[in-house]
C-alpha positions in Angstrom: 9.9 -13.8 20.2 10.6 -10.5 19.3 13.4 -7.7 20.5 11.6 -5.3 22.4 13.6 -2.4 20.6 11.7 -3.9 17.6 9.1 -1.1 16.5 5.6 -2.3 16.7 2.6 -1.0 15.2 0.1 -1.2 17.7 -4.0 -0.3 15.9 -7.7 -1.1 17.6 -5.9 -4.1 19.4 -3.6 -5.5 16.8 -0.1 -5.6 17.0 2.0 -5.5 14.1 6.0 -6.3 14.1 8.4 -7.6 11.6 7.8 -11.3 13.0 4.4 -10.9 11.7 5.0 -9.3 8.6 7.8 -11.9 7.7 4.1 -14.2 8.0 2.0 -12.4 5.7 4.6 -12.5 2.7 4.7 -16.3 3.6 0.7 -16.0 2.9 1.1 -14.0 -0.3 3.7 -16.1 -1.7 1.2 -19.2 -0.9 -1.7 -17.2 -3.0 0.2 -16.2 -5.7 1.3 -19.6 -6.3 -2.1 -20.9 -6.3 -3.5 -19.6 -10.0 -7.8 -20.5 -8.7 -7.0 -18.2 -5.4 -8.1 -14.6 -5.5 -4.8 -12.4 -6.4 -6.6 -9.3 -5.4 -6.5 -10.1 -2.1 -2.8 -11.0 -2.8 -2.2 -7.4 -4.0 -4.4 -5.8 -0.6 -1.8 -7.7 0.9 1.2 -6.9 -0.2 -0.4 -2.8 -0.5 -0.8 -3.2 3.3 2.9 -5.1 3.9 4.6 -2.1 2.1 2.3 0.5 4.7 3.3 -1.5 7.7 7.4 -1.6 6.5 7.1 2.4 5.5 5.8 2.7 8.9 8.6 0.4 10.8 11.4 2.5 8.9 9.7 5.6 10.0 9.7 5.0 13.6 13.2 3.3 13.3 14.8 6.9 12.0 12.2 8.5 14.7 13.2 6.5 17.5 16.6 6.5 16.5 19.6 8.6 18.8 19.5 11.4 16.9 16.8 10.9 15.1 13.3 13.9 14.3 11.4 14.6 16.7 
């Protein structure tokens, strides 16, 4: 279970938070060991991870006392 302090990303029903991120880098580590599985969708993946943690460290220094507005 995640810490409800944790920042979620919360789009058209789907809620995003580290717990589940930590999951999809398990998923891209399994395609790109896997040489016949599609490593395009490896890179979609990892393009999207790297949105979703730009997006958790943005409402970490947002949320944060003291943090913008």
């Amino acid at each position: 279970m995640t810490d409800s302090t944790e920042p979620k990303i919360i789009c058209r029903e789907l809620s995003i938070d580290a717990a589940r991120v930590a999951e999809m880098r398990r998923i891209v580590a399994l395609i790109e060991a896997d040489p016949t599985a599609d490593q395009d969708a490896a890179r979609r993946l990892r393009e999207m991870i790297a949105g979703w943690e730009f997006l958790f460290a943005r409402a970490k220094t947002t949320n944060a006392p003291g943090g913008r507005a």
